[in-house]
PDB file of N, CA, C and O in Angstrom:
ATOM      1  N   UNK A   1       0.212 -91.546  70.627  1.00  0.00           N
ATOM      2  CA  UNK A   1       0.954 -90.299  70.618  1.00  0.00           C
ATOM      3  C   UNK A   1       0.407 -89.425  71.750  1.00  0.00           C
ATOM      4  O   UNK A   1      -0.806 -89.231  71.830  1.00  0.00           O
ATOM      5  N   UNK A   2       1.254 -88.898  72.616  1.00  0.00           N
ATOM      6  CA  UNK A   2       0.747 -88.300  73.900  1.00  0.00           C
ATOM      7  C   UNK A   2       0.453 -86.955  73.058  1.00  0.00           C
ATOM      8  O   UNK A   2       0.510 -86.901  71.829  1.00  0.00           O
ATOM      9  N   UNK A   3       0.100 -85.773  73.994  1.00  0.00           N
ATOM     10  CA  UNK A   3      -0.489 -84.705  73.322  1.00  0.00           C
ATOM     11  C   UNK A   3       0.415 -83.732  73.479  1.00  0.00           C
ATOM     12  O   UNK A   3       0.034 -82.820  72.746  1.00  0.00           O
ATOM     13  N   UNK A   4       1.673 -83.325  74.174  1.00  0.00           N
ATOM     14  CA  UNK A   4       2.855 -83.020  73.974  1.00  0.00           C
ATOM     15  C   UNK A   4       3.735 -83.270  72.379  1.00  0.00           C
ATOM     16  O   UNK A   4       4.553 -82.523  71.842  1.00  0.00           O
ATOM     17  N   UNK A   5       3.231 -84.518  71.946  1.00  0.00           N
ATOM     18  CA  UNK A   5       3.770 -84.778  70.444  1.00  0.00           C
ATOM     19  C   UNK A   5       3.007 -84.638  69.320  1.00  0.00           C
ATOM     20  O   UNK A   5       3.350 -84.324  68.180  1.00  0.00           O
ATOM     21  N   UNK A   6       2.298 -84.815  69.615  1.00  0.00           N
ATOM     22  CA  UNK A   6       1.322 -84.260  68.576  1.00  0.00           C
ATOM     23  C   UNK A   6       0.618 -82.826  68.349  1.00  0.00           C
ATOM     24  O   UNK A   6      -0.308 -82.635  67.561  1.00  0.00           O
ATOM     25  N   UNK A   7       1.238 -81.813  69.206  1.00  0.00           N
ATOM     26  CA  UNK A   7       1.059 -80.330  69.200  1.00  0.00           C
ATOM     27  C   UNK A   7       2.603 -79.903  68.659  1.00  0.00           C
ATOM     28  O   UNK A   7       2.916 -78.814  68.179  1.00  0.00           O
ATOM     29  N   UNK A   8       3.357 -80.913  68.845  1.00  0.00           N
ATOM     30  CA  UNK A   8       4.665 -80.500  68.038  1.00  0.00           C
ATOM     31  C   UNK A   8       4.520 -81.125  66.573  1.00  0.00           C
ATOM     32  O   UNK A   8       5.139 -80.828  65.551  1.00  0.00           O
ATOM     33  N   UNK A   9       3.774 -81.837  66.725  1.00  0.00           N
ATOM     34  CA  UNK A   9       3.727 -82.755  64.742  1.00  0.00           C
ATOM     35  C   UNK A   9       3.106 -81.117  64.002  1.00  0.00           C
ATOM     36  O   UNK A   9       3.393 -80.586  62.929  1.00  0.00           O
ATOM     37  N   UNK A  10       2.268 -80.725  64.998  1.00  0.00           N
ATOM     38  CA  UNK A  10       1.670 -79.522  64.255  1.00  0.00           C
ATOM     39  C   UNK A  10       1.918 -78.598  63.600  1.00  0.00           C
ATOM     40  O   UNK A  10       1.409 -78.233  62.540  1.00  0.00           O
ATOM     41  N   UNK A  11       2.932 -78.049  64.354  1.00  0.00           N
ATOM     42  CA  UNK A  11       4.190 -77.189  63.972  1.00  0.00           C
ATOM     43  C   UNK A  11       5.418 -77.787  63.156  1.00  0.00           C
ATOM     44  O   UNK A  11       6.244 -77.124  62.529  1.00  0.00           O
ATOM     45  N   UNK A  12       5.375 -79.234  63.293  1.00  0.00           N
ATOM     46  CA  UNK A  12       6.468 -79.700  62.281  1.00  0.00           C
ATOM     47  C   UNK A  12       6.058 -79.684  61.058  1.00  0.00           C
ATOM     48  O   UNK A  12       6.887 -79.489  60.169  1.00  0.00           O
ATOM     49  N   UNK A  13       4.393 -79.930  60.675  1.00  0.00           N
ATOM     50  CA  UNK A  13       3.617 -80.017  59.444  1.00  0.00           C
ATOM     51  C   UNK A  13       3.724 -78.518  58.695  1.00  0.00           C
ATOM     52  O   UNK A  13       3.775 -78.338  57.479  1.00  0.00           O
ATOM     53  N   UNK A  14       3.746 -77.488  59.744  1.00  0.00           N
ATOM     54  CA  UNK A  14       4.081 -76.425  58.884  1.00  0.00           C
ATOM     55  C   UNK A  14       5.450 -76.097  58.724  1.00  0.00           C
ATOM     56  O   UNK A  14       5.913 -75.551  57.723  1.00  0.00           O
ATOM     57  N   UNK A  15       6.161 -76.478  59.840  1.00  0.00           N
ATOM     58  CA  UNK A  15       7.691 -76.307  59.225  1.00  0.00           C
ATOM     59  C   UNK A  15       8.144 -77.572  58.094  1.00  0.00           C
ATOM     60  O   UNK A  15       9.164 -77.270  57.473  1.00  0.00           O
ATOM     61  N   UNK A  16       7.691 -78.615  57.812  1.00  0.00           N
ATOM     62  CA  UNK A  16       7.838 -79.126  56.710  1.00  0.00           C
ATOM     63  C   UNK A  16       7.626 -78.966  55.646  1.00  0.00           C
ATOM     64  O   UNK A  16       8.209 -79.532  54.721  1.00  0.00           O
ATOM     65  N   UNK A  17       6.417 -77.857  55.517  1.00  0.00           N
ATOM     66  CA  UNK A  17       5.878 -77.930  54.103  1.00  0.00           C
ATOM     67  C   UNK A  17       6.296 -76.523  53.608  1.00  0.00           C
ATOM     68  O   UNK A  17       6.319 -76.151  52.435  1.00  0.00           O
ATOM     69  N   UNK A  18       6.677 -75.692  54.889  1.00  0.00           N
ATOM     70  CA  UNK A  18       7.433 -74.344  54.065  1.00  0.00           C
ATOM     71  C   UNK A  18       8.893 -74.211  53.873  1.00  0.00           C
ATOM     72  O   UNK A  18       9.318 -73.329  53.127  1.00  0.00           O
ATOM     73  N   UNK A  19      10.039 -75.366  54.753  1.00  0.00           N
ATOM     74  CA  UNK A  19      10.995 -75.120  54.983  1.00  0.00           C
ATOM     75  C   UNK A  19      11.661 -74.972  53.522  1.00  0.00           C
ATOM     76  O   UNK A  19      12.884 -74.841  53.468  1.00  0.00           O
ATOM     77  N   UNK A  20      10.732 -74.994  52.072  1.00  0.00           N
ATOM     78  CA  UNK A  20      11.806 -74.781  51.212  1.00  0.00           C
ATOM     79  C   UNK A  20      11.126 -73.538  50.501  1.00  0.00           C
ATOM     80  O   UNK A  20      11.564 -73.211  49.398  1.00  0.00           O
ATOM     81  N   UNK A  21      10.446 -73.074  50.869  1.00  0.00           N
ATOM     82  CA  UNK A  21      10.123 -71.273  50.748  1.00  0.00           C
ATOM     83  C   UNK A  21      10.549 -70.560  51.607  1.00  0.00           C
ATOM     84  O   UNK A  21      10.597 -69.411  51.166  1.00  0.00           O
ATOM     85  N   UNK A  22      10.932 -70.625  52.735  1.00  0.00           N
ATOM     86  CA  UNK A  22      11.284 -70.054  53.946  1.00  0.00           C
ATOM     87  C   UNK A  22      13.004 -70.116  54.323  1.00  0.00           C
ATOM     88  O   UNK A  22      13.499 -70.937  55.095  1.00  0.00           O
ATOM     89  N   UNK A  23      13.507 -69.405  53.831  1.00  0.00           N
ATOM     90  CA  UNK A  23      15.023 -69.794  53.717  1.00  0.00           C
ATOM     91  C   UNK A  23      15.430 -69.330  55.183  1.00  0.00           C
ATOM     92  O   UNK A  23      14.946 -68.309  55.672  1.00  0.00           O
ATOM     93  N   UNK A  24      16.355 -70.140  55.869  1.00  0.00           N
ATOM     94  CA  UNK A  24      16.956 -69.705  57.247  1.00  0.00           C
ATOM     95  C   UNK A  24      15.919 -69.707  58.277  1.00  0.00           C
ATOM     96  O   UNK A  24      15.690 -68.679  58.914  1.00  0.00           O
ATOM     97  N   UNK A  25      15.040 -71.193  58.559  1.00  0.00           N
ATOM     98  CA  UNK A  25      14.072 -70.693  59.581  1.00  0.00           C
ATOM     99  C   UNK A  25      14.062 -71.640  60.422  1.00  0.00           C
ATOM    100  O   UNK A  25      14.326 -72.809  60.141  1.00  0.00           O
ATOM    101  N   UNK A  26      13.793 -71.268  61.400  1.00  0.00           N
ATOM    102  CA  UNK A  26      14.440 -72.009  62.527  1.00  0.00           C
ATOM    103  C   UNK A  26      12.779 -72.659  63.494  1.00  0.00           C
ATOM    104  O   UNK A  26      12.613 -73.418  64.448  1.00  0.00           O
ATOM    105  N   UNK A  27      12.114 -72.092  62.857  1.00  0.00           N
ATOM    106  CA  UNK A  27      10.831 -72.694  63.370  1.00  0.00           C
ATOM    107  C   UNK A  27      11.027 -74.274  64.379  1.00  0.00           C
ATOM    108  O   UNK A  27      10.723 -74.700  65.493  1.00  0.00           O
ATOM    109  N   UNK A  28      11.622 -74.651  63.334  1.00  0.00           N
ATOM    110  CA  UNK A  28      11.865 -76.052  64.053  1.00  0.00           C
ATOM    111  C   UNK A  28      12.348 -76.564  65.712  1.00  0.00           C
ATOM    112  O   UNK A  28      11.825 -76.971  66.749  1.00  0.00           O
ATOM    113  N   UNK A  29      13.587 -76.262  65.199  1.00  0.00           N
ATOM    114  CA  UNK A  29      14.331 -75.883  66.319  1.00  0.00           C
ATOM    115  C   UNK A  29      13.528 -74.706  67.843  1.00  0.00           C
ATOM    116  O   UNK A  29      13.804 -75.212  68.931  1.00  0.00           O
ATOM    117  N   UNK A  30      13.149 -74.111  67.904  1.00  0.00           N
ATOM    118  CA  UNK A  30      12.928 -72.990  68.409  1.00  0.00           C
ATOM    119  C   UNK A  30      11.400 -73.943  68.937  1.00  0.00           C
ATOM    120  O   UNK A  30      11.148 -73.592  70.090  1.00  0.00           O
ATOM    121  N   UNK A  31      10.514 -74.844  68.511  1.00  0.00           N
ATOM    122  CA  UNK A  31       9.872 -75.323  68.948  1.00  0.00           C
ATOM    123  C   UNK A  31      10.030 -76.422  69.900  1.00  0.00           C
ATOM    124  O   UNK A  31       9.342 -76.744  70.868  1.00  0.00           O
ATOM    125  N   UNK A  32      11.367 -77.049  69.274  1.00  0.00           N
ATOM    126  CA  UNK A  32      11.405 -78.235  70.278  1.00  0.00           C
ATOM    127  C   UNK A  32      11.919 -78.053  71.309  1.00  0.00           C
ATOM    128  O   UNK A  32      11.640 -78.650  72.349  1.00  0.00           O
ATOM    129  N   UNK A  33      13.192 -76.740  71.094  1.00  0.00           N
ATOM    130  CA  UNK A  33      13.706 -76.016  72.400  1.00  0.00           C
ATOM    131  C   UNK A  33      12.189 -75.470  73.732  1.00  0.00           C
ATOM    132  O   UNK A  33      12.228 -75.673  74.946  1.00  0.00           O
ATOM    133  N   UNK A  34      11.248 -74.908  73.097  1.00  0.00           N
ATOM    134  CA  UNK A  34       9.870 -74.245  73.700  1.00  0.00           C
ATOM    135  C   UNK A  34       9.179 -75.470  74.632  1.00  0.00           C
ATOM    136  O   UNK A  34       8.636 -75.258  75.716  1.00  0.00           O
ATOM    137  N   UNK A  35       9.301 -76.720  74.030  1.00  0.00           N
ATOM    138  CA  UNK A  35       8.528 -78.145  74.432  1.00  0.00           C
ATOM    139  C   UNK A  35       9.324 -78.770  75.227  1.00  0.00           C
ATOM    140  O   UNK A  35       8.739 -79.633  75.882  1.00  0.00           O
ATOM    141  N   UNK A  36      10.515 -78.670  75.445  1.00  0.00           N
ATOM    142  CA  UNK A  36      11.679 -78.983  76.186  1.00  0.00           C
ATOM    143  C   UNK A  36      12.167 -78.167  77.208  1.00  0.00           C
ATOM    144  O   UNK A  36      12.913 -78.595  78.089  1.00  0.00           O
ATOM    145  N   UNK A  37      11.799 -77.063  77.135  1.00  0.00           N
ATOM    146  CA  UNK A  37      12.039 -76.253  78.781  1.00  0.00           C
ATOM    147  C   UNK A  37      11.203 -75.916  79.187  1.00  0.00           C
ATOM    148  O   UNK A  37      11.377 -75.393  80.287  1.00  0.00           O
ATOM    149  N   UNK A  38       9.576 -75.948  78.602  1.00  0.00           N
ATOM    150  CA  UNK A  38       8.536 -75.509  78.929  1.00  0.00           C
ATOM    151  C   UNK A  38       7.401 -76.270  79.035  1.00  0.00           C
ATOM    152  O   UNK A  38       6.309 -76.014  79.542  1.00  0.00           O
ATOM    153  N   UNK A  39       7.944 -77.524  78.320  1.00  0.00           N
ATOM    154  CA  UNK A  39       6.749 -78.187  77.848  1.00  0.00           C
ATOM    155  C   UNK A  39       5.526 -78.091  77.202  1.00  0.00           C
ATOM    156  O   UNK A  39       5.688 -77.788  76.020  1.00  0.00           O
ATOM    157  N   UNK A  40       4.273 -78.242  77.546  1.00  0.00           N
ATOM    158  CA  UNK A  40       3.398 -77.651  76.928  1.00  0.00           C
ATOM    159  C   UNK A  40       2.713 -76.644  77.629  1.00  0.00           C
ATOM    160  O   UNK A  40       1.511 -76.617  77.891  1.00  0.00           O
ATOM    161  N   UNK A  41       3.267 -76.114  77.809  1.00  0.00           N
ATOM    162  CA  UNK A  41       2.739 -74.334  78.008  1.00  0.00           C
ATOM    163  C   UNK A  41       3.756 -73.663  77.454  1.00  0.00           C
ATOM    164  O   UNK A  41       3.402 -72.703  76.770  1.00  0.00           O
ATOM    165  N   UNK A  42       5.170 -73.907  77.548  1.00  0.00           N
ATOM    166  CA  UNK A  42       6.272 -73.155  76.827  1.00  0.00           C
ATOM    167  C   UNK A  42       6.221 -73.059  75.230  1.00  0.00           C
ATOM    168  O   UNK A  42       6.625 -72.167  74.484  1.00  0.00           O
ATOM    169  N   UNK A  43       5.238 -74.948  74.803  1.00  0.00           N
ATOM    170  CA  UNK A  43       5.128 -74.530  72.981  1.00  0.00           C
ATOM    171  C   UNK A  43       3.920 -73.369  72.955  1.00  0.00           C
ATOM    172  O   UNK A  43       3.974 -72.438  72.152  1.00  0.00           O
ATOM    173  N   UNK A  44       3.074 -73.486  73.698  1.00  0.00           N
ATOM    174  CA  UNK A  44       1.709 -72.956  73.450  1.00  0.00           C
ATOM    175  C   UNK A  44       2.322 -71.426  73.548  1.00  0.00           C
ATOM    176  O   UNK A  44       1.762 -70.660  72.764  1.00  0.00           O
ATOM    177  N   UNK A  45       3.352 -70.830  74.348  1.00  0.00           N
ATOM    178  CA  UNK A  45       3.531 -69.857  74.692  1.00  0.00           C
ATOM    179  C   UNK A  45       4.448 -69.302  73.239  1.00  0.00           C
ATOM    180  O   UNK A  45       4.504 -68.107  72.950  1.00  0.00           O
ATOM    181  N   UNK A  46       5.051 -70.261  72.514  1.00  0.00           N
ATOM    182  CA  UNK A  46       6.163 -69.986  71.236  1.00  0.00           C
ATOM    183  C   UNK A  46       4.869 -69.859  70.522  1.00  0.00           C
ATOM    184  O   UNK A  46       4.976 -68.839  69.842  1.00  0.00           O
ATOM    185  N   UNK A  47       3.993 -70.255  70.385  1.00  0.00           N
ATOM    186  CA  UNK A  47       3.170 -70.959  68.985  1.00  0.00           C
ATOM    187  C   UNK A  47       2.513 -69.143  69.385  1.00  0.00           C
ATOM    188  O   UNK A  47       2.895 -68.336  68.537  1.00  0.00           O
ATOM    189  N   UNK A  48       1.913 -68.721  70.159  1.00  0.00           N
ATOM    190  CA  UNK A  48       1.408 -67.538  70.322  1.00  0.00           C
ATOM    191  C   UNK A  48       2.191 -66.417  69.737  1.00  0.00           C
ATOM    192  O   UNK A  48       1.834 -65.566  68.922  1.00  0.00           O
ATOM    193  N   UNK A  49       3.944 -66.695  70.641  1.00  0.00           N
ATOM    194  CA  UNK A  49       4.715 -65.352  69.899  1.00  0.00           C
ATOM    195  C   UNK A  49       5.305 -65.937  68.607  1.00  0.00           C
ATOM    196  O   UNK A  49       6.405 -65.445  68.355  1.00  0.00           O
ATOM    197  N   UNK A  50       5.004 -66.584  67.977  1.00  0.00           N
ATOM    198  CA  UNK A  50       5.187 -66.723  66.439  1.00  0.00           C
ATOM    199  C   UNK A  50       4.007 -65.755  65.792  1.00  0.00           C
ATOM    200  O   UNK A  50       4.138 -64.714  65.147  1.00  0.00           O
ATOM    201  N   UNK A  51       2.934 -66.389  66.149  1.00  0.00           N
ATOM    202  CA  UNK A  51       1.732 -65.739  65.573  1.00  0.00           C
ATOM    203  C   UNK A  51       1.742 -64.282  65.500  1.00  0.00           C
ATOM    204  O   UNK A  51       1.426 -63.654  64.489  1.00  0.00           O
ATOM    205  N   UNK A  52       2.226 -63.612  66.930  1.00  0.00           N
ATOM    206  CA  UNK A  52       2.373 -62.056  67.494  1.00  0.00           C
ATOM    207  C   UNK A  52       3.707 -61.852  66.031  1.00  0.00           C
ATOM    208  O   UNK A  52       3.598 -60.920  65.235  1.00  0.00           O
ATOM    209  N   UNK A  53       4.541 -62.598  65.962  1.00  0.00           N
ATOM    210  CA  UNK A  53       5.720 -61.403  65.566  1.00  0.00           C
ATOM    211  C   UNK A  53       6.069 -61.791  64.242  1.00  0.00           C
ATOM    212  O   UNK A  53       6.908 -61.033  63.754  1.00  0.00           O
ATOM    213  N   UNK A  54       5.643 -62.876  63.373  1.00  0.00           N
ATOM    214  CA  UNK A  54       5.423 -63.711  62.050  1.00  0.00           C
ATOM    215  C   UNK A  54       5.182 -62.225  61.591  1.00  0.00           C
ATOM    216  O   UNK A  54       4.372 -61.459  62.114  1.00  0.00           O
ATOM    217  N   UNK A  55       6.372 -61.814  60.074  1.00  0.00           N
ATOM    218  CA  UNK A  55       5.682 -60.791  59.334  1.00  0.00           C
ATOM    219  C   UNK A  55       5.164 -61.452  58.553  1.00  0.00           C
ATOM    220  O   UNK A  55       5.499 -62.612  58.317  1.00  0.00           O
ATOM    221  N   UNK A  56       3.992 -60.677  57.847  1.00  0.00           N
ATOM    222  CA  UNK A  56       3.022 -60.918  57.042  1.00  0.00           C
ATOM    223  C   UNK A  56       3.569 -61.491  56.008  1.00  0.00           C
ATOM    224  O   UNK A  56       3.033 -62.482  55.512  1.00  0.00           O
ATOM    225  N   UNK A  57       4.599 -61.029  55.559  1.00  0.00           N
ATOM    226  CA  UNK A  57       5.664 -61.903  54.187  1.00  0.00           C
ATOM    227  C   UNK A  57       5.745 -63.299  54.641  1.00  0.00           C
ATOM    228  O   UNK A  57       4.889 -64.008  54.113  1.00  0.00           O
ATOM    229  N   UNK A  58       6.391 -63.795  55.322  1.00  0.00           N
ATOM    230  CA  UNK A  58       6.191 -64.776  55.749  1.00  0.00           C
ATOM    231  C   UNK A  58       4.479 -65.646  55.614  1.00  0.00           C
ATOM    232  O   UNK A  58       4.452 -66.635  54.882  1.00  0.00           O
ATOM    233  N   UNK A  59       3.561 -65.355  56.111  1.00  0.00           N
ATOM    234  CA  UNK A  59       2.166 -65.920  56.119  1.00  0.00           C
ATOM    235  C   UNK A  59       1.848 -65.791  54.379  1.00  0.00           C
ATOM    236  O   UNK A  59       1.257 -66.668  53.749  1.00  0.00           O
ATOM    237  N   UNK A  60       2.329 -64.627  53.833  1.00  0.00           N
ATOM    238  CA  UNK A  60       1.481 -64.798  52.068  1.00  0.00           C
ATOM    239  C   UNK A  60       2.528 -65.688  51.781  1.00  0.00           C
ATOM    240  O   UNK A  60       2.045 -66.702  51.277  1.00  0.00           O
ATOM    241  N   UNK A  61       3.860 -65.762  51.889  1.00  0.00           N
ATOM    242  CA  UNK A  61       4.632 -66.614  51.369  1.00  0.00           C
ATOM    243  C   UNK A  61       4.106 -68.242  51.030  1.00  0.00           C
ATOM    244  O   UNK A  61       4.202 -68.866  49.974  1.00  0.00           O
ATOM    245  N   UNK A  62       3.548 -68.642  52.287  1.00  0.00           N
ATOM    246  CA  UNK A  62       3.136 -69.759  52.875  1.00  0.00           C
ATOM    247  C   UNK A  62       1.935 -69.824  51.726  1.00  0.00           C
ATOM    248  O   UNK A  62       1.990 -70.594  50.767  1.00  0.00           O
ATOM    249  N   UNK A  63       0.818 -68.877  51.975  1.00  0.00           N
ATOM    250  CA  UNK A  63      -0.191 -68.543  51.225  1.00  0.00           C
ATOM    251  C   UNK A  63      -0.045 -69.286  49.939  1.00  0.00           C
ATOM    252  O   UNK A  63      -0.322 -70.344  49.375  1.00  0.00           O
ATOM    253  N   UNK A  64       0.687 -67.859  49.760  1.00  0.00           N
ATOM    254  CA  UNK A  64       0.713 -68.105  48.208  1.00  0.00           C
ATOM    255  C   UNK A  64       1.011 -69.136  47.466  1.00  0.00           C
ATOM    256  O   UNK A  64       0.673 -69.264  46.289  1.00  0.00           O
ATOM    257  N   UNK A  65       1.916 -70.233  48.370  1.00  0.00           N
ATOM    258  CA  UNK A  65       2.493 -71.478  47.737  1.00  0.00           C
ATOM    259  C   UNK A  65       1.906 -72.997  48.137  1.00  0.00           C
ATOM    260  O   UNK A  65       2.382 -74.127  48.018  1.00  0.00           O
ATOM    261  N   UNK A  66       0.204 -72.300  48.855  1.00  0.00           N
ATOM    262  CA  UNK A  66      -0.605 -72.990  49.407  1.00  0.00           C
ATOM    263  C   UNK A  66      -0.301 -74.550  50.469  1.00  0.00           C
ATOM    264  O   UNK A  66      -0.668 -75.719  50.590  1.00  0.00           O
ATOM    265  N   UNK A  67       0.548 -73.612  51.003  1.00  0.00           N
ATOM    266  CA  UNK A  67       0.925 -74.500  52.314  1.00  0.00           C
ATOM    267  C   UNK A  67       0.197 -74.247  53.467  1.00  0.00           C
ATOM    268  O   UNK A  67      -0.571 -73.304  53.276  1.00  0.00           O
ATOM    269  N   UNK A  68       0.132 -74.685  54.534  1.00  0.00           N
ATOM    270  CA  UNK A  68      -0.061 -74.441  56.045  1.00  0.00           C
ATOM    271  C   UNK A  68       0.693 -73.672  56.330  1.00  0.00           C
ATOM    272  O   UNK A  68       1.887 -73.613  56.037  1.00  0.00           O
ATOM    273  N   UNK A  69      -0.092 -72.827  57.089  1.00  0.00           N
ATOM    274  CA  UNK A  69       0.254 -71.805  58.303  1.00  0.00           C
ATOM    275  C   UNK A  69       0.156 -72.014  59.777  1.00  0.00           C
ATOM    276  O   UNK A  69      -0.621 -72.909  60.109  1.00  0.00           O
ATOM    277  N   UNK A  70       0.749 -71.407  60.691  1.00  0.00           N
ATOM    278  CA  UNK A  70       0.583 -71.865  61.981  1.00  0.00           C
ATOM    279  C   UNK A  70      -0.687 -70.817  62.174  1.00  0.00           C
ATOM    280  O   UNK A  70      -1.328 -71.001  63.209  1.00  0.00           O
ATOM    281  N   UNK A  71      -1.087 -69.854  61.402  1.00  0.00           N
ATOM    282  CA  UNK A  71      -2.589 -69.125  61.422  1.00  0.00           C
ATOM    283  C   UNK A  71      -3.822 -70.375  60.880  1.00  0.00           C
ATOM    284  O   UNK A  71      -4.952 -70.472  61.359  1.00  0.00           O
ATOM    285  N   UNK A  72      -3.455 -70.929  60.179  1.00  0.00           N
ATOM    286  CA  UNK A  72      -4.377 -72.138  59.557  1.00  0.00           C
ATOM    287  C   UNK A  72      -4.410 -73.526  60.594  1.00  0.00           C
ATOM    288  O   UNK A  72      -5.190 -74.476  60.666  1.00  0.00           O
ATOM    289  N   UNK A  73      -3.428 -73.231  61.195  1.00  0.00           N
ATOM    290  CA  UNK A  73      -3.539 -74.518  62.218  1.00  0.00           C
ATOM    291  C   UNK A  73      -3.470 -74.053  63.476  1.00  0.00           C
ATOM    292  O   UNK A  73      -2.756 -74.684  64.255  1.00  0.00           O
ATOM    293  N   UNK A  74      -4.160 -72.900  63.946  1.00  0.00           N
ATOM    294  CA  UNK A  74      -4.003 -72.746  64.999  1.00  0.00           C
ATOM    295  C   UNK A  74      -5.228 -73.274  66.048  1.00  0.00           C
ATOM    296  O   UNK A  74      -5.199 -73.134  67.270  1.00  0.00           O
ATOM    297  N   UNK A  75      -6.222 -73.863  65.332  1.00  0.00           N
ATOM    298  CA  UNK A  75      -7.295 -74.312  65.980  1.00  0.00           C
ATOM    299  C   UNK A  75      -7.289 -75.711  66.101  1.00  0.00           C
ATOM    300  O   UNK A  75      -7.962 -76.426  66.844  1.00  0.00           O
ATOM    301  N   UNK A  76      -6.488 -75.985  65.320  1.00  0.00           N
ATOM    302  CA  UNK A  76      -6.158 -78.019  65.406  1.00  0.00           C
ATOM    303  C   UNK A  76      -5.119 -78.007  66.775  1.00  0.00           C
ATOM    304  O   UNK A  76      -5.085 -78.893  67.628  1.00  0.00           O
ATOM    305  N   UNK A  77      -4.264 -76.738  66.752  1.00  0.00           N
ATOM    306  CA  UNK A  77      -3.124 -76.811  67.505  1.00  0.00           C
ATOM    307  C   UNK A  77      -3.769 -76.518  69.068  1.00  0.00           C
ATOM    308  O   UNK A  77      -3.299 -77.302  69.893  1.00  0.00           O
ATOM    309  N   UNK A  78      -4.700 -75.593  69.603  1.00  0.00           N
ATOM    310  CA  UNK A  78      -4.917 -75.254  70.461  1.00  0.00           C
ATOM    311  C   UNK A  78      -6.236 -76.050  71.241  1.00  0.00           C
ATOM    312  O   UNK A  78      -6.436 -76.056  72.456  1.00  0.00           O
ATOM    313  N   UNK A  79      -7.197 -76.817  70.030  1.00  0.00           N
ATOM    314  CA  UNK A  79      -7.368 -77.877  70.674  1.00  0.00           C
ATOM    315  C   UNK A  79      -6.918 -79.341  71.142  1.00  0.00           C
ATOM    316  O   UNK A  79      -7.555 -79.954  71.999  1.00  0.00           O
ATOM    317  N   UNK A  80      -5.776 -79.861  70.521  1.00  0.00           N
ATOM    318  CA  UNK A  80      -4.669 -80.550  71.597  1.00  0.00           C
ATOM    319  C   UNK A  80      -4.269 -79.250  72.550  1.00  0.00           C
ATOM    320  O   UNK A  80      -5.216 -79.302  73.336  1.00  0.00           O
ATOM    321  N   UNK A  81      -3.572 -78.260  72.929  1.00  0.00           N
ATOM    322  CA  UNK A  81      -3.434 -77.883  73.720  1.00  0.00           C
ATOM    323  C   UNK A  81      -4.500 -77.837  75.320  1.00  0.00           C
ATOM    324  O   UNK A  81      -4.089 -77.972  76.472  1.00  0.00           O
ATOM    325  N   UNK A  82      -5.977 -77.594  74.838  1.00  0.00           N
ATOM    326  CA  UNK A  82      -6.874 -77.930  75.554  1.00  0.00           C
ATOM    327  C   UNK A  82      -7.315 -78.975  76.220  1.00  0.00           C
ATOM    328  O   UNK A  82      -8.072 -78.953  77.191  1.00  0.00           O
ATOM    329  N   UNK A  83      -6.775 -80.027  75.627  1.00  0.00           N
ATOM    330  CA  UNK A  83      -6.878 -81.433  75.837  1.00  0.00           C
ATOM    331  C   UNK A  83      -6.604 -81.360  76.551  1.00  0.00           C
ATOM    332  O   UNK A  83      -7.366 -81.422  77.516  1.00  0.00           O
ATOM    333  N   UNK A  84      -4.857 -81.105  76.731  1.00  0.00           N
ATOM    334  CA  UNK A  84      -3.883 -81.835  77.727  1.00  0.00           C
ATOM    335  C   UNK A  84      -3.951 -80.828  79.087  1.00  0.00           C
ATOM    336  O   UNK A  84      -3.414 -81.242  80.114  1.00  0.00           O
ATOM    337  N   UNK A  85      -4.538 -79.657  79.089  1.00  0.00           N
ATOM    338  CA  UNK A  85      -4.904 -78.751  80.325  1.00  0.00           C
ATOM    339  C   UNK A  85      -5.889 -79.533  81.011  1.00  0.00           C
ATOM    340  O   UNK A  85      -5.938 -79.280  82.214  1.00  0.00           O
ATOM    341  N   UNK A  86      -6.785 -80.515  80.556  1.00  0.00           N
ATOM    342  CA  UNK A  86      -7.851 -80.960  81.359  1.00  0.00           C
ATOM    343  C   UNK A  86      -7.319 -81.711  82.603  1.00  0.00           C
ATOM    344  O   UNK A  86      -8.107 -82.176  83.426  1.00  0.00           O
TER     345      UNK A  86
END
C-alpha cells in the first residue's frame, strides 16, 4: 500500500465507523476529491481544515459512541504523511 492510500484508509476508518452517527457527511467524498487534485498535500491540507472547522458536536458525537476521531488519529495520520515528504 503506497502512502497516498493508506493516509486515506485513515480517514476512511473514521468515516466508517461514524458514518451511522453522523447523518449527511460527506467526509468521504471530500477526501478523495482532496487526494485527487492535491494529492498528498491537498489530503493533509483537508485533514487540517476538518480539524480547524469540525464542531465540537461532531467530535463528542464520535466520543461518546467511542469511535475514532480524525483528533485521535491525527498522529497515525501525519506520520504517513511524514513518510511520504521524505
Amino acid at each position: 500500500m503506497d502512502r497516498a492510500t493508506a493516509m486515506l484508509a485513515v480517514v476512511m476508518e473514521v468515516y466508517e465507523g461514524g458514518k451511522d452517527v453522523i447523518p449527511s457527511w460527506d467526509l468521504k467524498e471530500q477526501a478523495q476529491s482532496a487526494l485527487a487534485t492535491g494529492g498528498i498535500d491537498g489530503l493533509r491540507r483537508y485533514y487540517d481544515a476538518c480539524l480547524a472547522r469540525w464542531s465540537p458536536k461532531i467530535k463528542t458525537t464520535l466520543e461518546r459512541e467511542r469511535r475514532k476521531t480524525l483528533e485521535s488519529e491525527r498522529d497515525r495520520f501525519m506520520s504517513l504523511y511524514l513518510g511520504a515528504a521524505r
